[in-house]
N, C-alpha and C positions, 0 to 999 in steps of 0.2 A: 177059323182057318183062313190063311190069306190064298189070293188067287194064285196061278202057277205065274204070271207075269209080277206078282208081290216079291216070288220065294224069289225068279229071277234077279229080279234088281238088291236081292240082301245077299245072295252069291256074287254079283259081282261086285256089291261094296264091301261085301268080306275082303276080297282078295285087291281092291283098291286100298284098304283101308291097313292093308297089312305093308302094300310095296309104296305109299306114300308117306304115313304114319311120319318118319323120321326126316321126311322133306317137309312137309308142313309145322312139324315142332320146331325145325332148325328155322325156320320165319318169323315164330311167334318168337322163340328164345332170343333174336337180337332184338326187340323193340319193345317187350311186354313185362311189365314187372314178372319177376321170379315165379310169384308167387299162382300166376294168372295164366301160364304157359300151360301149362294143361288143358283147363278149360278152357281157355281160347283157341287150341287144338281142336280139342271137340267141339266147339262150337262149327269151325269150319268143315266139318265130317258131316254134321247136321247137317249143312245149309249144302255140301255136296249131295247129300242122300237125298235133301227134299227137290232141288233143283237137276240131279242127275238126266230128266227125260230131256232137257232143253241145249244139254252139250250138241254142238252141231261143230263134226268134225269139221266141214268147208267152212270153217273160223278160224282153226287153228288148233295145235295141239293139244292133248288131254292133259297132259302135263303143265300146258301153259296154263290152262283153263283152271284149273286149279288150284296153284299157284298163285293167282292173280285173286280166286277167291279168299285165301289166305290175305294176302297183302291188300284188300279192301277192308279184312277184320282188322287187321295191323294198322292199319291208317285210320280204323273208326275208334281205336285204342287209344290213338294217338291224339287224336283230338280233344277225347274226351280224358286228359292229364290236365 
């Protein structure tokens, strides 16, 4: 059974995960073969959910923050073509 600060942070990537979902596919979808747009979706949900304790709003927006994690898997995609 996970801590009550575990259940917290899957309640709020539930509901990150629902009002981003279609901003971070439409990232993958211009740059990432067809085929790979998914999981490279999920990929970056992962690397939100593991890295979510270190957003530090006085950075800048949650959205951008995100965003930007997308577009570093797009660019490690990219490279490796």
């Amino acid at each position: 059974m996970g801590t009550k600060l575990e259940k917290t942070k899957d309640q709020i990537f539930e509901v990150l995960y629902k009002r981003y979902y279609s901003l971070i596919y439409s990232i993958m979808h211009d740059n990432v073969k067809k085929g790979l747009v998914r999981d490279y979706t999920q990929d970056v949900f992962v690397r939100i959910y593991e890295k979510l304790e270190f957003y530090d709003k006085n950075r800048g927006d949650f959205k951008n923050w995100i965003c930007g994690v997308a577009y570093s898997k797009r660019k490690r995609h990219n490279k490796n073509i």
